[in-house]
Backbone as a printed PyTorch tensor [residue, N CA C, xyz], in Angstrom:
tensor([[[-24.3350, -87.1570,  36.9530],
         [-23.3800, -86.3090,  36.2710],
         [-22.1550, -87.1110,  35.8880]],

        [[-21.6790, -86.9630,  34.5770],
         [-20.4000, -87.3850,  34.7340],
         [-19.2150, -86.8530,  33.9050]],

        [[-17.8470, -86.4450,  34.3440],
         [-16.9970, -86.3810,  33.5190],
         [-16.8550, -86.3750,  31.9950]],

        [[-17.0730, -87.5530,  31.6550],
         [-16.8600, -87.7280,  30.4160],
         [-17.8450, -87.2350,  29.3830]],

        [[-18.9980, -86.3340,  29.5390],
         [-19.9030, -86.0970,  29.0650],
         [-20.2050, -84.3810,  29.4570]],

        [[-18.6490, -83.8700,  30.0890],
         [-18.7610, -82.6780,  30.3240],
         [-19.5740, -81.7320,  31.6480]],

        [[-20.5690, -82.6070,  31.9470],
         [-21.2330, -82.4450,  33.2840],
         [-20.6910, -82.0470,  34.3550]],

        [[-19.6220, -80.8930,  34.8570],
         [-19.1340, -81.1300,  36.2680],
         [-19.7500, -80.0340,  36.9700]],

        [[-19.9740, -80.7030,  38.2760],
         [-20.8190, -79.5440,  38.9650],
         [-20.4610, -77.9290,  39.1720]],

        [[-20.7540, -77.3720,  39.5840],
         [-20.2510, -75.8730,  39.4410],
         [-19.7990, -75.8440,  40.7110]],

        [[-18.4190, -74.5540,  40.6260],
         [-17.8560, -74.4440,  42.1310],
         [-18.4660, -74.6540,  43.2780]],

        [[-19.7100, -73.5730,  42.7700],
         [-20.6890, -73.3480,  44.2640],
         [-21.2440, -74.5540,  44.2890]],

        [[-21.4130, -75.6220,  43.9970],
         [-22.2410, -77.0590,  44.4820],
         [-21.1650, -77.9370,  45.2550]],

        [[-19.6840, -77.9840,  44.8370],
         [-19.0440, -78.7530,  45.1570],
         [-18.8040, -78.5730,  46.5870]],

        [[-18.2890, -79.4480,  47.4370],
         [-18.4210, -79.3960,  49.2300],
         [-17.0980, -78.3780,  49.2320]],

        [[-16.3920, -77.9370,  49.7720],
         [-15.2640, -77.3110,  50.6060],
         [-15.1200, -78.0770,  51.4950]],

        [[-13.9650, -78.5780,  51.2750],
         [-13.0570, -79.4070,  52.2300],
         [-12.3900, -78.7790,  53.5600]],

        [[-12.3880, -77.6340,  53.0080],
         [-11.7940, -76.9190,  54.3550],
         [-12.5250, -76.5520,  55.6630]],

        [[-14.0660, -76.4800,  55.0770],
         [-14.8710, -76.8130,  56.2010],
         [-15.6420, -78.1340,  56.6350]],

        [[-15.0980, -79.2540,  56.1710],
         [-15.5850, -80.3530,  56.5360],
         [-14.8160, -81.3320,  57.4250]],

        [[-15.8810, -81.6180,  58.4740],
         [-15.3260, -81.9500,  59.8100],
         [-14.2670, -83.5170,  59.3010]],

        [[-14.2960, -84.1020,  58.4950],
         [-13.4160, -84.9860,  58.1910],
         [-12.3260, -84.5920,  57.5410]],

        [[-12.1980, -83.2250,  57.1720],
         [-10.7050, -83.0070,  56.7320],
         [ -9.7520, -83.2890,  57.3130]],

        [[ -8.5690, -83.1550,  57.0720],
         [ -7.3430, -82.8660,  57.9820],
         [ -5.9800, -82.7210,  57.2180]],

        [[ -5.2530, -81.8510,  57.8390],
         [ -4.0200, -81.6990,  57.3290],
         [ -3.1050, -82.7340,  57.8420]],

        [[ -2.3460, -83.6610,  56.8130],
         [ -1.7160, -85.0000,  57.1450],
         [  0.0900, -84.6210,  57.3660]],

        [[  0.5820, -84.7400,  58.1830],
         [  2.0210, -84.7970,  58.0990],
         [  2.6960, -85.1580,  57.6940]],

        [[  2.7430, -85.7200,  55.7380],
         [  3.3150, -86.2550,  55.4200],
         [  3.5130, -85.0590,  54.0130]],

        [[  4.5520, -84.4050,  53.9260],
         [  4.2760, -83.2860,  52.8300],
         [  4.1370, -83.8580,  51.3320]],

        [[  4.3300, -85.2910,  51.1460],
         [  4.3540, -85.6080,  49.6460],
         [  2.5880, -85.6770,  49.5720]],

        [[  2.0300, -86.0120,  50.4400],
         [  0.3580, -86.6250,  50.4380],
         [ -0.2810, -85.4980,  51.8080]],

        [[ -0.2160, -84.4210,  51.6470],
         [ -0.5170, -83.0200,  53.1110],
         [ -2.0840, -83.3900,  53.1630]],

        [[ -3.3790, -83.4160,  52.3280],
         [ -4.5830, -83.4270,  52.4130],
         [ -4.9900, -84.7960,  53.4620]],

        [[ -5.9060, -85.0170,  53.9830],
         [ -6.2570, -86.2120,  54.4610],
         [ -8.1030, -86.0990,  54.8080]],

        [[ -8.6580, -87.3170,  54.3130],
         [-10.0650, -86.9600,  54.1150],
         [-10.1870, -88.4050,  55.3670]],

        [[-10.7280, -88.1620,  56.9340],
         [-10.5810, -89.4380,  57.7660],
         [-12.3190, -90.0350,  57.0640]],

        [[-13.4040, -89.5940,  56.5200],
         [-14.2250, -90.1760,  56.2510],
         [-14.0640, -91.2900,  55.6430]],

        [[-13.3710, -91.4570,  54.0980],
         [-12.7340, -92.5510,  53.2430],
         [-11.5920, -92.9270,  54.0250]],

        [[-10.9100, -92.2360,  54.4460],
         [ -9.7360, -92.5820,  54.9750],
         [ -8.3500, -92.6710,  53.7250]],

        [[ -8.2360, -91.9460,  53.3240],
         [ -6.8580, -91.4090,  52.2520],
         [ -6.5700, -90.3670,  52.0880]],

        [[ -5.3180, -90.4830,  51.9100],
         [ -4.2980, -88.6280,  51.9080],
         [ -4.2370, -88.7090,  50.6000]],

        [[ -3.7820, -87.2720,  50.1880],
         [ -4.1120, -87.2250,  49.0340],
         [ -3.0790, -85.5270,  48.3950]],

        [[ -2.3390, -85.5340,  47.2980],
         [ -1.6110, -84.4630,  46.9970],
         [ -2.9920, -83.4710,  46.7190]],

        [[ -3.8200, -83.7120,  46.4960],
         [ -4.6630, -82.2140,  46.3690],
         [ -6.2290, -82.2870,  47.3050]],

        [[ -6.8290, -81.5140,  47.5300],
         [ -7.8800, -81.6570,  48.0200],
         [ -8.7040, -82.8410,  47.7290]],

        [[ -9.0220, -83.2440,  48.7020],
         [-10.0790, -85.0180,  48.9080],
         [-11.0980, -84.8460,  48.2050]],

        [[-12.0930, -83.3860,  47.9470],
         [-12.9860, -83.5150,  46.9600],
         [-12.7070, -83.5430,  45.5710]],

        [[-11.8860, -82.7730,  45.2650],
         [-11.0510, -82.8350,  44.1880],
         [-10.8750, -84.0130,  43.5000]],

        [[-10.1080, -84.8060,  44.5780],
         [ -9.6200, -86.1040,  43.9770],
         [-11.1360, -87.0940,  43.9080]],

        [[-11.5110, -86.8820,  44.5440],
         [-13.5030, -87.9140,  44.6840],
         [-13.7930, -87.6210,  43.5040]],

        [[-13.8750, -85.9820,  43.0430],
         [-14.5580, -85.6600,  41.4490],
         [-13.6950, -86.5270,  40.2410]],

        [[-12.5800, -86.6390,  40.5320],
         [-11.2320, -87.0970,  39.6690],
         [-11.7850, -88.6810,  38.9960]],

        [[-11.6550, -89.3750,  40.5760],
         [-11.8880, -91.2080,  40.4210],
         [-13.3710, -91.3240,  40.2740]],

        [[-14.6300, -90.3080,  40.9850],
         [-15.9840, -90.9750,  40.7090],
         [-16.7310, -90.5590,  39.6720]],

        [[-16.0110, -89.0620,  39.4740],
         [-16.5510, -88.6400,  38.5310],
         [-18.2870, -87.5430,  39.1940]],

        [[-17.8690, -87.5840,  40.2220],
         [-19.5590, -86.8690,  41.2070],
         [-18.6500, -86.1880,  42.5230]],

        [[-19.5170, -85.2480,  43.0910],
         [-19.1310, -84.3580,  44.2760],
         [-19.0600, -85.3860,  45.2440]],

        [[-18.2780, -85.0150,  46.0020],
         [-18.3660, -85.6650,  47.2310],
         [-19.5200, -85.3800,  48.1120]],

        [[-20.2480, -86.8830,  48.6590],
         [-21.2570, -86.9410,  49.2080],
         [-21.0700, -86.9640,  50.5920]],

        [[-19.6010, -87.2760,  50.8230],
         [-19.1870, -87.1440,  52.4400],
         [-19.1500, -86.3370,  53.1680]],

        [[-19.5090, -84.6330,  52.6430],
         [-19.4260, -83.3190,  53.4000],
         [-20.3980, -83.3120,  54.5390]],

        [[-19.5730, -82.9650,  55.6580],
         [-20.3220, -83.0060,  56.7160],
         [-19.9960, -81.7200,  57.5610]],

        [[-20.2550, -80.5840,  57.9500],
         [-19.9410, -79.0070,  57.9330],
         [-19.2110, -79.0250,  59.4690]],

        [[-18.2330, -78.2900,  59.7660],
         [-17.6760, -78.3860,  61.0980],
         [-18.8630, -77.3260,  61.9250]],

        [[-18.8820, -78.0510,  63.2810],
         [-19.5740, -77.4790,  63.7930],
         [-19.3720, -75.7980,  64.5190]],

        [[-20.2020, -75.2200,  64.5520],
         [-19.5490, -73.4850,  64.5420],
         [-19.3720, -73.4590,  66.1070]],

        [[-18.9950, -72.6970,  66.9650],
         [-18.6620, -72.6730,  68.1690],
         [-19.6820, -71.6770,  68.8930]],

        [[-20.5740, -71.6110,  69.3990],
         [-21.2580, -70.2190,  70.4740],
         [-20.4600, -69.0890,  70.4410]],

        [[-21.2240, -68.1850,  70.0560],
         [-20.2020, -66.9970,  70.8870],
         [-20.5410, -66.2250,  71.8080]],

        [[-19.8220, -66.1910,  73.1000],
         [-19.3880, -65.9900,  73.9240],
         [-19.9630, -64.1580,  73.9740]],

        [[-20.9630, -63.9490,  74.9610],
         [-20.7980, -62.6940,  75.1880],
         [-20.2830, -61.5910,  76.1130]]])
């Protein structure tokens, strides 16, 4: 797929960052996103910015793990 040829994946394909165990919220408010897989902060979401520079979804999604529940 690429950018320049109009190709971008559709919402529902792209990963959610918010559930991926390498996210993190960074303490630095100019750069808040932080992706520890690549390792860079970033002013908007890490997949976001992956689609931006590679031009493809991020292949780094890795799903946080869900917790038992407790009965």
């Amino acid at each position: 797929m690429s950018i320049l040829n109009g190709n971008k994946p559709a919402v529902k394909d792209r990963p959610d960052c918010w559930k991926c165990q390498y996210f993190a919220v960074s303490w630095d408010p100019k750069l808040p996103y932080l992706c520890r897989l690549i390792g860079f902060k970033s002013r908007v979401i890490p997949a976001m910015e992956v689609m931006r520079i590679d031009g493809k979804a991020c292949e780094g999604f890795k799903a946080k793990p869900t917790a038992a529940v407790k009965p």
